[in-house]
C-alpha positions as CSV (number, residue, x, y, z in Angstrom):
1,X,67.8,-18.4,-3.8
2,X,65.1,-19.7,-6.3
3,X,62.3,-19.2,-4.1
4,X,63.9,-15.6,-4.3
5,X,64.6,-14.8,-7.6
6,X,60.8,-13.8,-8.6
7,X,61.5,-11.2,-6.1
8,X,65.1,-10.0,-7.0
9,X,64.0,-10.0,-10.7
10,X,60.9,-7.7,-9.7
11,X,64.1,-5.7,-7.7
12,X,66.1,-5.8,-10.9
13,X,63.3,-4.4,-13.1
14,X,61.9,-1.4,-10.8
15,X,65.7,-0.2,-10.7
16,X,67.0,-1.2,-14.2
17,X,63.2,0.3,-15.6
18,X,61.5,2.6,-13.3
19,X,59.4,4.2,-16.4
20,X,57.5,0.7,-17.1
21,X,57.1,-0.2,-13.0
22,X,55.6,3.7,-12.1
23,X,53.6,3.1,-15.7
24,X,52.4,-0.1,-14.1
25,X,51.5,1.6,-10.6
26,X,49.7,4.2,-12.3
27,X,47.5,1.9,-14.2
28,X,47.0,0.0,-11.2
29,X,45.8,2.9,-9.5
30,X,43.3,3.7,-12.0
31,X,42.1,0.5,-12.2
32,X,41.7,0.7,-8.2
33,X,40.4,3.8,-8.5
34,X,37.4,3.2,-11.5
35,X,36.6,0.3,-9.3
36,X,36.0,2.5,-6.4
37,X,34.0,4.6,-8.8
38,X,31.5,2.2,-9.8
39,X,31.2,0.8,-6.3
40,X,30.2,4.3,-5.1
41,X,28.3,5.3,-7.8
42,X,25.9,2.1,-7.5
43,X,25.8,3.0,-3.7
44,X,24.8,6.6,-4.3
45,X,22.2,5.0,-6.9
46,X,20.5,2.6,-3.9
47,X,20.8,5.4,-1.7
48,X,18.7,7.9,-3.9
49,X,16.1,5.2,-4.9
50,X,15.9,4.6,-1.1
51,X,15.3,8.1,-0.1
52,X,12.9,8.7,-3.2
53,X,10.9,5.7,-2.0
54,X,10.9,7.3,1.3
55,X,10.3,10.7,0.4
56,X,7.3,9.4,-2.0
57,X,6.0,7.1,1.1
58,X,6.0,10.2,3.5
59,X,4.5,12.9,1.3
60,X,1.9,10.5,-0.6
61,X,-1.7,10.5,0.5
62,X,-3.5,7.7,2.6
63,X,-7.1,7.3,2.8
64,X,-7.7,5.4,6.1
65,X,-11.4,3.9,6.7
66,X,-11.9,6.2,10.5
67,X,-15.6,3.9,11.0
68,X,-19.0,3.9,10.0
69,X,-22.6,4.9,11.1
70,X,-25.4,2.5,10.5
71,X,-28.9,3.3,11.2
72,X,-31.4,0.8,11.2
73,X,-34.9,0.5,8.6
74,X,-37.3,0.1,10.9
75,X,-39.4,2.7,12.1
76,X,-39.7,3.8,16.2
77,X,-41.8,0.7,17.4
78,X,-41.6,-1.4,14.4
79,X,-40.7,-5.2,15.0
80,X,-37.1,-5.6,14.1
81,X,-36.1,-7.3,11.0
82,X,-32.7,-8.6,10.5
83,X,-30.5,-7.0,8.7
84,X,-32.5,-4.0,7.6
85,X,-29.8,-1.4,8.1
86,X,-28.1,1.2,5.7
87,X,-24.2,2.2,6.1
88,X,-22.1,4.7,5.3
89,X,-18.7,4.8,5.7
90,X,-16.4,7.5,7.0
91,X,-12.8,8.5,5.2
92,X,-10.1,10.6,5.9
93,X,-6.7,11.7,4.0
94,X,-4.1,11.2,6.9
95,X,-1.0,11.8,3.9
96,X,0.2,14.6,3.3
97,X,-0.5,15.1,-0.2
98,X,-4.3,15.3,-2.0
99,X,-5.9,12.4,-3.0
100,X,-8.2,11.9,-6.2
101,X,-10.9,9.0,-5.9
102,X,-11.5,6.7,-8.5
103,X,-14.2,4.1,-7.5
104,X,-15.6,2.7,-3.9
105,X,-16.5,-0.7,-4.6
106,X,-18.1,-2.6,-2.1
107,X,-20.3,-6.4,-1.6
108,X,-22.3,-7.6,0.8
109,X,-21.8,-11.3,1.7
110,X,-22.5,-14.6,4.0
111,X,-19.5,-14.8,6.9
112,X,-19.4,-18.2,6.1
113,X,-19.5,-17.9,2.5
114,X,-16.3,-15.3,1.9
115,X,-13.3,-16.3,0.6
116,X,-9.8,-16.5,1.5
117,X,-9.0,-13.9,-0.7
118,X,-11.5,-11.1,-1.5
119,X,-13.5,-11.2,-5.1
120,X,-14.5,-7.9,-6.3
121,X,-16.2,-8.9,-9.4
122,X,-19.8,-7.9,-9.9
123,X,-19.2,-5.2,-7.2
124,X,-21.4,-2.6,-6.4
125,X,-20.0,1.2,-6.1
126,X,-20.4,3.7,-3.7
127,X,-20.6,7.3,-4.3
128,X,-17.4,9.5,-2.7
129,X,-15.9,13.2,-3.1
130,X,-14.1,13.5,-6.3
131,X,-11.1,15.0,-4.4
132,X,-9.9,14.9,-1.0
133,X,-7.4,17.4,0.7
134,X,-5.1,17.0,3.7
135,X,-6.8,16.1,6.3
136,X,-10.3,16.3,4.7
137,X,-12.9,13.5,6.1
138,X,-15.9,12.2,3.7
139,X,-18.8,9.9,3.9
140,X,-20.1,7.3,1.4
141,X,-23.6,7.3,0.6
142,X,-25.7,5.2,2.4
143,X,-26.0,1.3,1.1
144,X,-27.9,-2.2,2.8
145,X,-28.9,-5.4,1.4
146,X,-33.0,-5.7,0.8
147,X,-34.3,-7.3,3.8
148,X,-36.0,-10.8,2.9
149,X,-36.8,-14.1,4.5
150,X,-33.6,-15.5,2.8
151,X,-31.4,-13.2,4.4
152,X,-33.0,-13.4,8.0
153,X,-29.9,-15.6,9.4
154,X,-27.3,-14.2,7.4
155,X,-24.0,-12.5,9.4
156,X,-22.9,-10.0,6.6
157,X,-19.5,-8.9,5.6
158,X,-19.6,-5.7,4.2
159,X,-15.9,-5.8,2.0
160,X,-14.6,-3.5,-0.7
161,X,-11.8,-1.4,-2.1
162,X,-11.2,2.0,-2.6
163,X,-9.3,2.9,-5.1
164,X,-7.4,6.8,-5.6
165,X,-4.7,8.4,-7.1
166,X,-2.0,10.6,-6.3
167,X,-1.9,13.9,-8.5
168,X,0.7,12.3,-10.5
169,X,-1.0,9.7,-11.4
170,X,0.1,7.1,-9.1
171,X,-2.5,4.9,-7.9
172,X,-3.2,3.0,-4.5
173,X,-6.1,1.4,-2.6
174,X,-7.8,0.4,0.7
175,X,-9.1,-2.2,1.3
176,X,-11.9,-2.6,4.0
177,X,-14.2,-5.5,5.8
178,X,-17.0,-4.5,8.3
179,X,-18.9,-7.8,10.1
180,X,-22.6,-6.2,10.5
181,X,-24.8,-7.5,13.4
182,X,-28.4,-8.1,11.8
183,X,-30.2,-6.8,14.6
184,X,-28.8,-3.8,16.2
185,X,-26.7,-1.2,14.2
186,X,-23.4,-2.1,15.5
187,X,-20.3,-3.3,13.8
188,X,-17.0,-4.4,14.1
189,X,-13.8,-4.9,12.0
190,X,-13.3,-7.9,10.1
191,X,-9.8,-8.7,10.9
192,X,-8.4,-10.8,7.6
193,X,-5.2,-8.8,6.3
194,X,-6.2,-9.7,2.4
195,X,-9.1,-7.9,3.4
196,X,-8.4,-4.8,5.2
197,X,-4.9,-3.5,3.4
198,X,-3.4,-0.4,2.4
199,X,-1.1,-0.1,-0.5
């Protein structure tokens, strides 16, 4: 009977005072219910942010690195030096959303000399369209390293960052790695992700 009596005195009360025990349910309710509230509201908040960060993913602009051409320094029938090339690279917007360039930075340097992480200080810039469009494709203008008995046995890296921002202001870059051969105008991609990113 005394285990009991907590619930025959809650009995006794709802009967004997019905306006204080509906009171009671009705704050318990709202309590309940503002709970519920802020739980959905901080779900719709996550959700929005999620779809914002989608939409702005989706609709921004991506400048993707499509290759390069080299052509080589030496004349027809010349003797071929190594590395006497000049490259340019080839761009395109695959977003879907203009782009506006900022800088095309780019270094030359030893394969066995580069970092783990790329150092674009003291960087050299490359000239690119202002603007790019959906879907537009540009070129860089063409750049090498001076050809010199110092260089004869070096394996270049050609690695840089482009750099561009969305019409509101947002900015994002590329980065790119080329490994050059020094004696035919072929290249190939330098594989290292801190090198060759998009963000």
């Amino acid at each position: 009977m005394d285990q009991l009596s907590p619930l025959l005195r809650f009995w006794h009360w709802t009967w004997h005072d019905p306006g204080a025990f509906y009171t009671s349910v009705v704050a318990l309710f709202t309590a309940v219910l503002g709970a519920s509230t802020i739980l959905l509201w901080r779900a719709t908040k996550r959700s929005a942010e999620t779809a914002e960060r989608a939409l702005s993913e989706h609709e921004r602009p991506w400048l993707f690195l499509q290759g390069a051409t080299i052509a080589r320094g030496e004349l027809p029938g010349q003797r071929t030096v190594p590395n006497n090339f000049f490259i340019h690279l080839k761009w395109k917007n695959v977003g879907r959303s203009p782009a506006i360039i900022e800088e095309c930075s780019f270094k030359f340097e030893d394969i066995n000399k580069v970092g783990e992480e790329p150092n674009y200080s003291d960087a050299g810039q490359l000239s690119a369209s202002g603007t790019v469009s959906v879907g537009e494709e540009f070129e860089t203008n063409a750049v090498g390293p001076a050809p010199t008995a110092a260089n004869a046995n070096i394996q270049y890296i050609m690695f840089g960052r482009l750099t561009y921002t969305e019409l509101n202001g947002r900015q994002h870059h590329t980065g790119f790695a080329l490994q050059i051969s020094p004696h035919i105008a072929a290249f190939s991609r330098y594989g290292e992700a801190a090198y060759d990113y998009y963000d």
